[in-house]
C-alpha positions as a printed Julia matrix, in Angstrom:
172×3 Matrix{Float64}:
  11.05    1.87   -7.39
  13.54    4.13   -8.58
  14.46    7.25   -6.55
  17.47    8.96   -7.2
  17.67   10.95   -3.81
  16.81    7.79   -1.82
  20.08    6.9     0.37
  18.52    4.55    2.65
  16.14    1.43    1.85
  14.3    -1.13    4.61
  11.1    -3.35    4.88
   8.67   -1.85    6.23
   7.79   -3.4     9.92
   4.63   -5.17   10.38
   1.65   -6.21    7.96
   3.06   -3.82    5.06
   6.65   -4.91    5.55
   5.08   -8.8     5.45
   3.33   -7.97    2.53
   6.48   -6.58    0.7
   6.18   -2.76    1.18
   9.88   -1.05    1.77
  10.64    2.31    2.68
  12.94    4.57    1.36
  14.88    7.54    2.99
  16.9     9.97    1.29
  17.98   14.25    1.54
  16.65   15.53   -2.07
  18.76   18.6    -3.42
  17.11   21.82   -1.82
  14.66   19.86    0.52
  14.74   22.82    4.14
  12.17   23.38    6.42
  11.32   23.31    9.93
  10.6    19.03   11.26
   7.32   18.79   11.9
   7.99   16.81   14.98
  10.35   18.57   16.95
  10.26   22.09   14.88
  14.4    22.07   14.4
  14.96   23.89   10.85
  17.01   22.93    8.27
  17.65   20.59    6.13
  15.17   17.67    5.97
  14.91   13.93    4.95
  12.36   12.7     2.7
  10.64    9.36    2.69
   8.57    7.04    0.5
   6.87    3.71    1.11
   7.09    1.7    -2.14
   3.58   -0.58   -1.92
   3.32   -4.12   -3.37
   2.23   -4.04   -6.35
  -0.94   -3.72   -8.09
  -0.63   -0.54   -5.63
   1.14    2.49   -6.89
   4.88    2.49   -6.84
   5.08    4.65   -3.72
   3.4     6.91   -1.32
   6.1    10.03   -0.41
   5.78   11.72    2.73
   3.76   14.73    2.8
   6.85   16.48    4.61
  10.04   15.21    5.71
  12.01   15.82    9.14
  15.09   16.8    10.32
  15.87   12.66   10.73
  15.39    9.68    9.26
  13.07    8.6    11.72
  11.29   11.83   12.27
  10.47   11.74    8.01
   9.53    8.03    8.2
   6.3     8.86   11.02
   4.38   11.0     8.41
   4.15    7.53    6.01
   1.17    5.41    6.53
   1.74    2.54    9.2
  -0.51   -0.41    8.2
  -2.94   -1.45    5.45
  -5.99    0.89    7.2
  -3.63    4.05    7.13
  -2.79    3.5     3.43
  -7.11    3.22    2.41
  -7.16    6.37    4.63
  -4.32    8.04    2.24
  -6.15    6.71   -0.83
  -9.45    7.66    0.24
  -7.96   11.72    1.08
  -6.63   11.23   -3.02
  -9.95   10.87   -4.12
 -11.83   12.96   -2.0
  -9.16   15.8    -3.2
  -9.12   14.65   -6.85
 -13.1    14.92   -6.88
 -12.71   18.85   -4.77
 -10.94   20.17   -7.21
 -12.47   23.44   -9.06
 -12.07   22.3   -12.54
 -12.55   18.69  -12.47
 -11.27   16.37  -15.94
 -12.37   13.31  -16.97
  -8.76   12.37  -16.18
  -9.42   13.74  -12.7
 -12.62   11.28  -12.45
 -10.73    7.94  -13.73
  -7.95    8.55  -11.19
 -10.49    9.39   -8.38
 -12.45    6.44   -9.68
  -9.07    4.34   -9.27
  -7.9     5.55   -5.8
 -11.31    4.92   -4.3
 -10.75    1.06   -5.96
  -7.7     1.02   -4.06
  -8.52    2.33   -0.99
 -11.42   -0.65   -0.66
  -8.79   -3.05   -1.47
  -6.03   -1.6     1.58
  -9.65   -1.37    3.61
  -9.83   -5.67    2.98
  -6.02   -6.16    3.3
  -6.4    -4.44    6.61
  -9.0    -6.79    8.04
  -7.04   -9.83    6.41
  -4.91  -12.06    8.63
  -1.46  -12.55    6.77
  -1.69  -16.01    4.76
  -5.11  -14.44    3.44
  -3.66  -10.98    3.25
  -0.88  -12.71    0.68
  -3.79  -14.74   -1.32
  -5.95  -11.51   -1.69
  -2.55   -9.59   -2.97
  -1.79  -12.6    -5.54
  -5.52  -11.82   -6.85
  -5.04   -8.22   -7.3
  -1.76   -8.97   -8.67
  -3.69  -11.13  -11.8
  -6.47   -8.78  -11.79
  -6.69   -5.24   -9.96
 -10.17   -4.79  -11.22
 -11.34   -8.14   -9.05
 -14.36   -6.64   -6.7
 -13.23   -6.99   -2.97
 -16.31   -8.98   -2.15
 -15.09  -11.89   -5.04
 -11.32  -11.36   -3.6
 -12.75  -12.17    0.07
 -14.82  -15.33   -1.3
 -11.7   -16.79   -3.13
  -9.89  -16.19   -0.22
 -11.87  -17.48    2.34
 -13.08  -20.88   -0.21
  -9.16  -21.48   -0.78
  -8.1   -21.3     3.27
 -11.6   -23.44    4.0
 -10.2   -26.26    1.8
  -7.93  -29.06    3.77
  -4.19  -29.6     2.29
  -4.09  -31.31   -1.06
  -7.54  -30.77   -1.79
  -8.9   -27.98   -4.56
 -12.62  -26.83   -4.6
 -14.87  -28.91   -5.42
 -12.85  -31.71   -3.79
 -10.96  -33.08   -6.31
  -7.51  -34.01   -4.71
  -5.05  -31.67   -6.17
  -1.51  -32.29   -7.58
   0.87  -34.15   -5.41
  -2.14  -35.05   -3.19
  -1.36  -38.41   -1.29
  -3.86  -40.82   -3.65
């Protein structure tokens, strides 16, 4: 992710941070306000969590804050928080009062992605990384065939593919 006013970069802490997400803090030229946690005016901090990928490059902060910290609480904190911020994109993309078909495809896209955070969130990690090396190869995959692969691939023992063929480097 490239942002030019971005001063400050960190992982992200828990299941995002796991899954690669890192956040980004910076003061953009001309960025004043009043914090919307504590209400000081001023000058403000922005911040953006860059997602793993297939997801978008980042998700800004609606509004920044007169810290670091205080711009960092308006990002989303785990996987259910992102599908929440996803699922607000669509519902606004679909609201608006002269809809495009480029309006649609996004919407159509957002919602896609919003299911996928949904499963992530409900993942524990080693699956949550196996469902994210899907999307990776294939961001179309349905979440119900990401959650089967998953779930088949973790069910197998070590050294063993489906089907139970032994697989490479299994002990013979």
């Amino acid at each position: 992710m490239n942002v030019g006013w971005a001063s400050y970069a960190a992982e992200w802490p828990g299941p995002l941070g796991q899954d690669g997400a890192v956040v980004v803090v910076g003061r953009p030229h001309g960025l004043r306000g009043r914090c919307p946690v504590c209400g000081r005016r001023g000058r403000l901090w922005q911040a953006a969590l860059a997602l793993p990928q297939p997801f978008p490059g980042a998700l800004d902060a609606i509004v920044g804050g007169c810290s670091r910290d205080h711009a960092v609480r308006a990002l989303p904190a785990d996987w259910s928080d992102v599908a929440a911020v996803f699922t607000r994109l669509t519902d606004a993309l679909r609201a608006d009062d002269e809809p495009t078909f480029w309006h649609e495809k996004l919407a159509t896209r957002r919602a896609r992605q919003a299911e996928q955070a949904r499963l992530l969130s409900r993942l524990d990690p080693t699956a949550r990384r196996l469902a994210l090396e899907l999307l990776r190869s294939d961001e179309l995959l349905d979440v119900a065939q990401i959650e089967a692969v998953a779930s088949a691939v973790l069910a197998e023992p070590p050294g063993q593919h489906i089907g139970g063929q032994p697989g490479p480097g299994a002990p013979s």
